[in-house]
DOMAR-220623 format. One record per residue (C-alpha): residue in one letter; residue number from 1; x, y, z. Coordinates in Angstrom, 1 decimal. Example, Ala and Ser with C-alpha at 12.3 -4.5 7.8 and 13.67 -1.06 7.14 Angstrom:
BEGIN
<type = A seq = 1 X = 12.3 Y = -4.5 Z = 7.8> .
<type = S seq = 2 X = 13.7 Y = -1.1 Z = 7.1> .
END
This chain:
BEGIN
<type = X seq = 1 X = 51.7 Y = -110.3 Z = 103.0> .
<type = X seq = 2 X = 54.3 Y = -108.3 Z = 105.0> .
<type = X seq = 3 X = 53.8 Y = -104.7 Z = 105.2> .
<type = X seq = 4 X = 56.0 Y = -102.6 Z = 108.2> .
<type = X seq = 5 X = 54.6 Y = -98.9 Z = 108.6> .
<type = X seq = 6 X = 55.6 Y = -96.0 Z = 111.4> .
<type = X seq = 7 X = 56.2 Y = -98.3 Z = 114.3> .
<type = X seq = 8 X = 53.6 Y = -101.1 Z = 113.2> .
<type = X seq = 9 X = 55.3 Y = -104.5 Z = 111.8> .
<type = X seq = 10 X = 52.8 Y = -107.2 Z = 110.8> .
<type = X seq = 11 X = 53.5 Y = -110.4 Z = 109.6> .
<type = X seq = 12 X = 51.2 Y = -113.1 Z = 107.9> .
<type = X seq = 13 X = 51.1 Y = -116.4 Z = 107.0> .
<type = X seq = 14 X = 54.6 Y = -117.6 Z = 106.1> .
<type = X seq = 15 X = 56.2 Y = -114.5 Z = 106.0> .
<type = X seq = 16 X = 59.4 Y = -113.4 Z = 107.7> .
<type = X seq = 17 X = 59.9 Y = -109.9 Z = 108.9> .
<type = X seq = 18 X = 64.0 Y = -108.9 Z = 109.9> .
<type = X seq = 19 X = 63.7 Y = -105.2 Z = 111.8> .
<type = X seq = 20 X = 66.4 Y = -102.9 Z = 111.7> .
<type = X seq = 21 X = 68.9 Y = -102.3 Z = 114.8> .
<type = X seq = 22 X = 66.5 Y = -99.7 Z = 116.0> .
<type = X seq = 23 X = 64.3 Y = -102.1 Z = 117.7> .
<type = X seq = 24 X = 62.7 Y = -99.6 Z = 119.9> .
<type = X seq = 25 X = 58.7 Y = -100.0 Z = 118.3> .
<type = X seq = 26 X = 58.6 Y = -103.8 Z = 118.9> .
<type = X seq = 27 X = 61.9 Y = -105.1 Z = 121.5> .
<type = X seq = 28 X = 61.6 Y = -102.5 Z = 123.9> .
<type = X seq = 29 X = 57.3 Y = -102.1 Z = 123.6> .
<type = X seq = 30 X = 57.3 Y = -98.1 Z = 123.7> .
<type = X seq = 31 X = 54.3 Y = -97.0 Z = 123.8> .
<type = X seq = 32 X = 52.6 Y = -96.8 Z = 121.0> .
<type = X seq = 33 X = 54.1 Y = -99.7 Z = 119.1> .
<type = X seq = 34 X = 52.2 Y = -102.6 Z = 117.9> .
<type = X seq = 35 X = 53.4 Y = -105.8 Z = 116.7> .
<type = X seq = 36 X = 50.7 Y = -108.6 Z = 115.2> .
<type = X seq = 37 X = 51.9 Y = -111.9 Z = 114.2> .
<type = X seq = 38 X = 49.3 Y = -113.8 Z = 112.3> .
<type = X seq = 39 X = 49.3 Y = -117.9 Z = 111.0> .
<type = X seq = 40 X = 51.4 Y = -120.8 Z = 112.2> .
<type = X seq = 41 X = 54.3 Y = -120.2 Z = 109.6> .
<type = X seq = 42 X = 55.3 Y = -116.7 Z = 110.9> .
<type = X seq = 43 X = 59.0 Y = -115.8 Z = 112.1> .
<type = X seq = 44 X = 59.7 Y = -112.4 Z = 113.7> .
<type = X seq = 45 X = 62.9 Y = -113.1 Z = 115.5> .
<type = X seq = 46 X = 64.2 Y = -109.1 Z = 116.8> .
<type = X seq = 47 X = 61.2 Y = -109.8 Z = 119.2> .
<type = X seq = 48 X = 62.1 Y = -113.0 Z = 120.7> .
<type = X seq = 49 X = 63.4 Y = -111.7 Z = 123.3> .
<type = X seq = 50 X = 60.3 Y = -109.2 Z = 124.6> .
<type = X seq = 51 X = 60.5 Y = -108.7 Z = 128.0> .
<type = X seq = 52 X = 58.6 Y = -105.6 Z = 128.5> .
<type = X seq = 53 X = 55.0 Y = -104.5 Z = 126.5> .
<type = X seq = 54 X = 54.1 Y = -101.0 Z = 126.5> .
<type = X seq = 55 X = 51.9 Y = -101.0 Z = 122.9> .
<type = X seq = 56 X = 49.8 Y = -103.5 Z = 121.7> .
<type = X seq = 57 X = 51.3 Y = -107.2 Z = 121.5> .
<type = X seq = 58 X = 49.1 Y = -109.6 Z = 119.1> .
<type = X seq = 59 X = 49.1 Y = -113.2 Z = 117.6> .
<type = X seq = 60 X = 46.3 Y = -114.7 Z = 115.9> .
<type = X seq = 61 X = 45.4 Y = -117.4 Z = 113.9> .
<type = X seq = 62 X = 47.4 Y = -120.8 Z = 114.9> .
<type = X seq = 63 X = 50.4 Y = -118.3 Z = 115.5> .
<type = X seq = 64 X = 52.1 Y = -119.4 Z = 119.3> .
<type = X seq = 65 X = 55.0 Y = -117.6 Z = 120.8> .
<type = X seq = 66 X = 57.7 Y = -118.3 Z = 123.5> .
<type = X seq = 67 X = 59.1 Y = -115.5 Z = 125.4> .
<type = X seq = 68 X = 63.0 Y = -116.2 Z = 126.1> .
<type = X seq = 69 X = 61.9 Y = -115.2 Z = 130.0> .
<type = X seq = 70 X = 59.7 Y = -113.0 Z = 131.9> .
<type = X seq = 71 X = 57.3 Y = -110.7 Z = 130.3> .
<type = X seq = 72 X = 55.9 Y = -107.2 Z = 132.0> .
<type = X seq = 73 X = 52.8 Y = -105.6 Z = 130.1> .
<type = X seq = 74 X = 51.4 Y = -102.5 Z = 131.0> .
<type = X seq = 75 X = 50.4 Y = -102.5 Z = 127.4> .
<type = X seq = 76 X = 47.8 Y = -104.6 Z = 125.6> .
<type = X seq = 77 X = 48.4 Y = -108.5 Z = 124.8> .
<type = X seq = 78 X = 46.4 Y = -109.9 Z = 123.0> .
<type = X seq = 79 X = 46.1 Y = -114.2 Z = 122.2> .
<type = X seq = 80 X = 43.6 Y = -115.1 Z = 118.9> .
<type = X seq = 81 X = 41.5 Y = -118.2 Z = 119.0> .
<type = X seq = 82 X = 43.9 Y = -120.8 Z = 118.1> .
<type = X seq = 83 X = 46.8 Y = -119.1 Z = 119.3> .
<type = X seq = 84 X = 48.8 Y = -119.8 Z = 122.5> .
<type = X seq = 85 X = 51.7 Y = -117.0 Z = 124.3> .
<type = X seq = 86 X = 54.4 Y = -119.2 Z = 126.5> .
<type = X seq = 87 X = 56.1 Y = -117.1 Z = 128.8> .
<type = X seq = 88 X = 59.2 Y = -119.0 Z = 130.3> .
<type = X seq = 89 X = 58.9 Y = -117.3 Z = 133.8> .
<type = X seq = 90 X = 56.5 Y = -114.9 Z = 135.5> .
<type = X seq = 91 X = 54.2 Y = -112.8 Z = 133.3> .
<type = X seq = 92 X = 53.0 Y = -109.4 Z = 135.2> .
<type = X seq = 93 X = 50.5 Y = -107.5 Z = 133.9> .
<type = X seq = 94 X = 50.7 Y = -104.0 Z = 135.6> .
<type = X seq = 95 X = 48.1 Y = -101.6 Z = 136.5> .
<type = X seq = 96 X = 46.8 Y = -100.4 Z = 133.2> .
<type = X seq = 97 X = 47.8 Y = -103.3 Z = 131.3> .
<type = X seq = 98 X = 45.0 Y = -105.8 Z = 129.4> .
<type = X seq = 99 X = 45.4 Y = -109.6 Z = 128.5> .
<type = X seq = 100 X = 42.9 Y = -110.1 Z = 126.2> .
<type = X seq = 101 X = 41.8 Y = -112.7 Z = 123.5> .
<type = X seq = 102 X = 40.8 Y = -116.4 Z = 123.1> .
<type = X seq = 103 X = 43.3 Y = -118.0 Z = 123.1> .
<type = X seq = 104 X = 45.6 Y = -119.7 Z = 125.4> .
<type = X seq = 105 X = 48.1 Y = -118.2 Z = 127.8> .
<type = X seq = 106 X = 50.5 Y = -120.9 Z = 129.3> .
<type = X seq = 107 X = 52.7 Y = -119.1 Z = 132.4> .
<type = X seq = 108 X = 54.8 Y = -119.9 Z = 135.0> .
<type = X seq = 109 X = 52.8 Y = -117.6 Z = 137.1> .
<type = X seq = 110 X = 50.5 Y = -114.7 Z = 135.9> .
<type = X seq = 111 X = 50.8 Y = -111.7 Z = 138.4> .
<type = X seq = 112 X = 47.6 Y = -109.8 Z = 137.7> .
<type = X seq = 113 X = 47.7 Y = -106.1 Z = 138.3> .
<type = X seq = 114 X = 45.8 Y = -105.0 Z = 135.3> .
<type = X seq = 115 X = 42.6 Y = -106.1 Z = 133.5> .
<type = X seq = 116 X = 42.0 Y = -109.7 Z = 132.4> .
<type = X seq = 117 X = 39.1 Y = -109.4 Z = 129.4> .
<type = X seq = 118 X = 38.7 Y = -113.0 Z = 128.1> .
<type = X seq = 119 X = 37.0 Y = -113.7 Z = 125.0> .
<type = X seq = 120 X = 36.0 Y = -111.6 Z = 121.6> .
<type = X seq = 121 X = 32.3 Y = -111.3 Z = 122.9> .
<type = X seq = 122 X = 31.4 Y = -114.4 Z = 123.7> .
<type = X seq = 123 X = 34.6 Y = -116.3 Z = 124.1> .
<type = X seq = 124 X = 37.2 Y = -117.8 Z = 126.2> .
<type = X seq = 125 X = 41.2 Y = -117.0 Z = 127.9> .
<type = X seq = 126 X = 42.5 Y = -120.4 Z = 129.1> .
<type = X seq = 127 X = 45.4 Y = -120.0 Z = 131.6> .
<type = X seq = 128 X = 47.5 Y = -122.3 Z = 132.1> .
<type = X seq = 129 X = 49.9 Y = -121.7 Z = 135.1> .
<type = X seq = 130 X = 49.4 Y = -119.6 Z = 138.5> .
<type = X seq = 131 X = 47.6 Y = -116.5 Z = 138.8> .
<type = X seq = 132 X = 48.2 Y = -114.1 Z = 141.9> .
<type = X seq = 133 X = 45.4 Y = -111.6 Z = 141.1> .
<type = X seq = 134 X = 46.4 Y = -108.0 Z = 143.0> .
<type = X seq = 135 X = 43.9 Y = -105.8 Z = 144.7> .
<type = X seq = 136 X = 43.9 Y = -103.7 Z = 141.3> .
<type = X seq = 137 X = 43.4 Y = -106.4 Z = 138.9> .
<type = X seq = 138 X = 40.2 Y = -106.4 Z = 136.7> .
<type = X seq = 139 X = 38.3 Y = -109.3 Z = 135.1> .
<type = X seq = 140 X = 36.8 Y = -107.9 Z = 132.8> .
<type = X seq = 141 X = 33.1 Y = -110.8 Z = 131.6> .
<type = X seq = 142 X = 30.4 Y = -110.1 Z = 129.9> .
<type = X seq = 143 X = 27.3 Y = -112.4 Z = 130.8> .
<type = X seq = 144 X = 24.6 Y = -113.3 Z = 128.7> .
<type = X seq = 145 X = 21.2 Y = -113.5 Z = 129.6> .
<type = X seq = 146 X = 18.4 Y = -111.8 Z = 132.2> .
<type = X seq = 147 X = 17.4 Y = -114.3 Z = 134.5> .
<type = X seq = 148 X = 20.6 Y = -115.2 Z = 136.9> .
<type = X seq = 149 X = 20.6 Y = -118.6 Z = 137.6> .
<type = X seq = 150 X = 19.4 Y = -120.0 Z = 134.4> .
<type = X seq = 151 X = 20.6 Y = -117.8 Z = 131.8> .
<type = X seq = 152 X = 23.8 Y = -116.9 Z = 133.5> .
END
């Protein structure tokens, strides 16, 4: 299925999505953009080289990406169980930004200014790299059960 509305592209499965020159929605992040990549087989290369989130940055479903170098979000990104983001570098997540999901994040160093929210309720973020967590940052758990120390 491939399907590209106002500012949304979405690619599934083995599909391949080619943007116009006006990359502004998904390359640049504006705010308000979203990209979702879903399945192992999907190509969207106009975002390759993301470098800066300011909308809502997804993958799901066995789908991995590999940034071509750093990565700022202030936006939302978002890994799906089975899913793994590579950044080649430093990924910052600024004050206001969310990295969210269950799946894996593999970084050179994860500079935490935002809100870290693993899992989908229950459910786990594995990080694989640094983390520098600022005086901002946020983790951002929910923990089960009502007697601490056995439940939780």
């Amino acid at each position: 299925m491939k399907s590209c509305q106002r500012r949304r592209q979405r690619v599934e499965g083995a599909g391949r999505l080619v943007a116009a020159t006006e990359q502004r929605g998904v390359a640049a992040g504006g705010a308000g953009s979203f990209a979702h990549l879903r399945g192992a087989g999907s190509t969207f290369a106009p975002i390759n080289a993301l470098a800066d989130n300011r909308g809502a940055f997804r993958i799901s479903e066995g789908r991995n990406f590999t940034t071509a170098g750093n990565l700022v979000n202030s936006g939302l990104l978002f890994a799906g169980a089975g899913s793994r983001l590579t950044v080649n570098g430093t990924l910052t997540s600024a004050v206001g930004g969310v990295l969210a999901g269950s799946g894996e994040l593999q970084v050179g160093l994860l500079s935490a200014a935002g809100a870290i929210a693993p899992g989908a309720s229950p459910g786990r973020l594995l990080l694989t790299g640094n983390l520098a967590m600022q005086e901002s940052a946020a983790l951002e758990i929910e923990i089960a059960g009502l007697e601490a120390g056995v439940s939780h």
